[in-house]
C-alpha positions as CSV (number, residue, x, y, z in Angstrom):
1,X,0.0,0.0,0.0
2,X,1.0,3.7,0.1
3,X,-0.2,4.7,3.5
4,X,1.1,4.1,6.7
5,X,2.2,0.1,8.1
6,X,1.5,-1.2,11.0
7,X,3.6,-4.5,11.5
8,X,2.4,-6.8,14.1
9,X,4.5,-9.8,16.1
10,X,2.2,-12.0,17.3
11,X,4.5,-14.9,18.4
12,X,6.4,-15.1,21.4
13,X,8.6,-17.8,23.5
14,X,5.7,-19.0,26.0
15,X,1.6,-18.9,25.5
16,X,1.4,-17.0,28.2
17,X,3.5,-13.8,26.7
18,X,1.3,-13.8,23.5
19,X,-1.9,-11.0,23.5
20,X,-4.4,-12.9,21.5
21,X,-6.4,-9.8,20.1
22,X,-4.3,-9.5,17.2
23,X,-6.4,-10.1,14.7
24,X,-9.0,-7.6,16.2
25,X,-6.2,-4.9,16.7
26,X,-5.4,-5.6,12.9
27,X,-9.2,-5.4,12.0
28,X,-9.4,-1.9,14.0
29,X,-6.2,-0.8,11.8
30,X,-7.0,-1.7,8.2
31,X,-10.8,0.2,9.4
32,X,-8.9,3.1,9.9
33,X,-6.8,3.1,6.7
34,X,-3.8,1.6,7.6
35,X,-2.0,-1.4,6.2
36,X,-1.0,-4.2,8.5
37,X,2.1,-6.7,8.0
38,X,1.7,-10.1,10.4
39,X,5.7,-10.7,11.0
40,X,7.0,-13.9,12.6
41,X,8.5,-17.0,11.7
42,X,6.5,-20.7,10.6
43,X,5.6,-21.2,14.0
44,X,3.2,-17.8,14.0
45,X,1.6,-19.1,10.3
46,X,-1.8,-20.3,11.9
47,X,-1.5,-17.0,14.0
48,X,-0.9,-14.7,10.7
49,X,-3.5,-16.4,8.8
50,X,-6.1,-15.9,11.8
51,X,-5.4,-12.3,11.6
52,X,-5.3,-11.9,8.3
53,X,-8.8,-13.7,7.2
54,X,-10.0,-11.0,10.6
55,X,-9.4,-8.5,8.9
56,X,-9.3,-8.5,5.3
57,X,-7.0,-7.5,2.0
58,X,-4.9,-4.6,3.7
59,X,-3.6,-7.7,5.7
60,X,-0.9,-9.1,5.0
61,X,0.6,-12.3,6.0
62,X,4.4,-11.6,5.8
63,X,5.6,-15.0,8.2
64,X,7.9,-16.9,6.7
65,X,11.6,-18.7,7.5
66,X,13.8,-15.6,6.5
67,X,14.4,-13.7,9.5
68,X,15.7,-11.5,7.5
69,X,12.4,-10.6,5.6
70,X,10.6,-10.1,9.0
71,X,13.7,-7.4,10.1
72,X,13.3,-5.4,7.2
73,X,9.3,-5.5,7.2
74,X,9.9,-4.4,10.9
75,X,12.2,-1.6,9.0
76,X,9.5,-0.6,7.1
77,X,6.6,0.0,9.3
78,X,5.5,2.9,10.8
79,X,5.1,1.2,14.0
80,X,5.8,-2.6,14.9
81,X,3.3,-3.6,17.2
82,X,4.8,-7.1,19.7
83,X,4.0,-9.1,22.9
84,X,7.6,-9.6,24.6
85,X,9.6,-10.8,21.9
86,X,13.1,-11.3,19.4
87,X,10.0,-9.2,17.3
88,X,10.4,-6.8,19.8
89,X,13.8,-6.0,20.5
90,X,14.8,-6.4,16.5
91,X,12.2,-3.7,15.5
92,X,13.4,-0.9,18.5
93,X,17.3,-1.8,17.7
94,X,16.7,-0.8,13.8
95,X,14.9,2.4,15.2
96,X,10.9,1.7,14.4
97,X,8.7,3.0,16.7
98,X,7.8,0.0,19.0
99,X,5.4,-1.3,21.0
100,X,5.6,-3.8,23.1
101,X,2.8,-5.7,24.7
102,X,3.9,-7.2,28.8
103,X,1.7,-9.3,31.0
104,X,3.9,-11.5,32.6
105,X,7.1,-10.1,31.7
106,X,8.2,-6.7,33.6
107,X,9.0,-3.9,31.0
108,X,11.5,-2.2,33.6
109,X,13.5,-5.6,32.5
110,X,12.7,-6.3,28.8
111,X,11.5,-2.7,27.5
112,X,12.3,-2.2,23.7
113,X,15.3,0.3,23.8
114,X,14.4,2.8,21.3
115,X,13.6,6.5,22.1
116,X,10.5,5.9,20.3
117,X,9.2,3.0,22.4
118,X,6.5,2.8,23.9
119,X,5.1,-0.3,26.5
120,X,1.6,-1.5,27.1
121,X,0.4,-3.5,30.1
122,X,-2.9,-4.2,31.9
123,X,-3.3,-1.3,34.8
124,X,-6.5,-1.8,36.1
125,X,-6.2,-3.6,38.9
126,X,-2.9,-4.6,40.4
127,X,-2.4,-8.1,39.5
128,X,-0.8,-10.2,42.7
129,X,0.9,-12.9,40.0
130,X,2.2,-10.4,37.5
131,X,4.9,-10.2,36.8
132,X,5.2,-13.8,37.4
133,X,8.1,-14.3,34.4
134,X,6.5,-17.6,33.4
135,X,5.6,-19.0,30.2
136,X,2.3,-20.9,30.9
137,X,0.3,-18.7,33.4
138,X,-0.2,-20.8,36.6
139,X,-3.4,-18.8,38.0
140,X,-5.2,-19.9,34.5
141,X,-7.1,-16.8,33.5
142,X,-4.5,-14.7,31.7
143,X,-6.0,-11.4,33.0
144,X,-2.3,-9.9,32.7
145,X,-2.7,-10.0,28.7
146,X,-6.4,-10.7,28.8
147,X,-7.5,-7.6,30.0
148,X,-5.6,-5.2,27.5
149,X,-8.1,-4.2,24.9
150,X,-7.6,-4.4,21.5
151,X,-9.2,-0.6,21.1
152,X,-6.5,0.6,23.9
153,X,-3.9,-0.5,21.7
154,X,-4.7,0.8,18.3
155,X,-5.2,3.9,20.3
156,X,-1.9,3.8,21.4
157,X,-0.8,3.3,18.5
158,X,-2.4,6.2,16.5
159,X,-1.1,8.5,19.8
160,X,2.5,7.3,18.8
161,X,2.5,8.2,15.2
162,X,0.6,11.5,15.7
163,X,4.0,12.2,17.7
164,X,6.4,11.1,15.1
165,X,4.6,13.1,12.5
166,X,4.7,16.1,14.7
167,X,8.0,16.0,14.8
């Protein structure tokens, strides 16, 4: 497309890093004009194409076994959008704006460096697990990723570009 890109990391090391409102984050985006790139490696295929058939043609499903590919789609975007991840830390070291998405993980610890980072984690009630650094949640319910709307997100999102473009 010619409009702004939005690349999303879906994937992470343990189940219980990975937000699962992906594909109604990318749905939210490609409503509101902007193309989305679903990055990852074969292990997120079932996740890209889950998110892509959400959402429609300005989704794209860009997983593949080229790391290399998914760096420079990370390069491209306006803003790479990832739960805890190699996603993560690959798009804020090449200097996209980055997002990236903590329940059980603590972003003082794992934050993307990047000046134009920004971390997003459930804040309405103080969770007594979290962060609990574990890869299968133990209390079962997941509220730590759960409870971060997709909405809140994309609205993050849009907040972050307005503020690159500003500048």
């Amino acid at each position: 497309g010619t409009g702004p890109a939005i690349a999303l990391g879906p994937g992470s090391v343990g189940a219980s890093k990975r937000w699962t409102y992906y594909p109604e984050a990318a749905r939210l985006f490609a409503e509101r004009g902007f193309d989305v790139w679903v990055v990852g490696g074969p292990g997120e295929k079932a996740l890209a194409q889950e998110i892509v058939a959400a959402g429609g043609p300005r989704i794209r499903d860009l997983t593949g076994t080229d790391l290399r590919n998914g760096a420079l789609a990370m390069a491209a975007a306006s803003v790479a959008i990832a739960n805890d991840s190699g996603l993560m830390h690959i798009a804020a070291a090449i200097g996209t704006p980055t997002m990236g998405i903590f329940g059980p993980t603590d972003p003082y610890l794992w934050a993307p460096l990047n000046p134009l980072a920004a971390t997003v984690r459930q804040t309405r009630s103080k969770l007594p697990c979290q962060p609990c650094q574990r890869t299968v949640c133990t209390m079962n319910d997941h509220r730590c990723m759960r409870d971060i709307a997709a909405e809140e997100v994309v609205e993050i999102a849009q907040r972050v570009l307005a503020q690159i473009n500003a500048r």
